[in-house]
C-alpha positions as CSV (number, residue, x, y, z in Angstrom):
1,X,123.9,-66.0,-2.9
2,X,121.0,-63.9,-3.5
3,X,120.6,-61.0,-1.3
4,X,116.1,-62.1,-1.5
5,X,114.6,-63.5,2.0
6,X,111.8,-65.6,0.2
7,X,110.2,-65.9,3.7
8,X,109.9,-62.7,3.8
9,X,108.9,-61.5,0.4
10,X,106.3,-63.8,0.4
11,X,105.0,-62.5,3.3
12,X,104.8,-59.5,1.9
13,X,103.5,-60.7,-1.3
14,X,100.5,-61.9,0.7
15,X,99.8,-58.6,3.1
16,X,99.9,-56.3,-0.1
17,X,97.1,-59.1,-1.8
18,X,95.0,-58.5,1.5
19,X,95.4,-54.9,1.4
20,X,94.4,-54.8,-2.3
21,X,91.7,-57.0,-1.6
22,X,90.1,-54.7,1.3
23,X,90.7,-51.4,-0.8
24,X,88.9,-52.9,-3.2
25,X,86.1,-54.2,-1.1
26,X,85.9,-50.7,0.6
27,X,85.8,-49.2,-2.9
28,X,83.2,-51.1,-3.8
29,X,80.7,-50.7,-0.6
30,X,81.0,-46.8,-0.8
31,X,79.8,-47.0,-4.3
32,X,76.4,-49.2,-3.5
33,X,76.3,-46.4,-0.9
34,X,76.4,-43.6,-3.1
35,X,73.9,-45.4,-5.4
36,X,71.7,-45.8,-2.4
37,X,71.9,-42.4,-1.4
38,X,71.2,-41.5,-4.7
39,X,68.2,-43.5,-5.2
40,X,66.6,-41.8,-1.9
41,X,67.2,-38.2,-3.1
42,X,65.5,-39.1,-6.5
43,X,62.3,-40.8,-4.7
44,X,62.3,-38.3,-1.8
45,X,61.8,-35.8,-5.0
């Protein structure tokens, strides 16, 4: 017998997909806000 819970690796399969997911989404956002912020300094110039 195999010493695997697939219950639980799938679980955790599926929280480490959803934290990937939200890093990445968080990754993304503070880079549209730094090319915001960048696009104000240049016109405020």
């Amino acid at each position: 017998m195999p010493n695997v819970n697939i219950l639980i690796e799938m679980g955790d399969m599926r929280e480490a997909n959803r934290t990937y997911e939200a890093n990445l989404q968080t990754v993304k956002q503070t880079r549209e806000l730094i090319s915001q912020t960048i696009s104000l300094l240049k016109a405020s110039q």
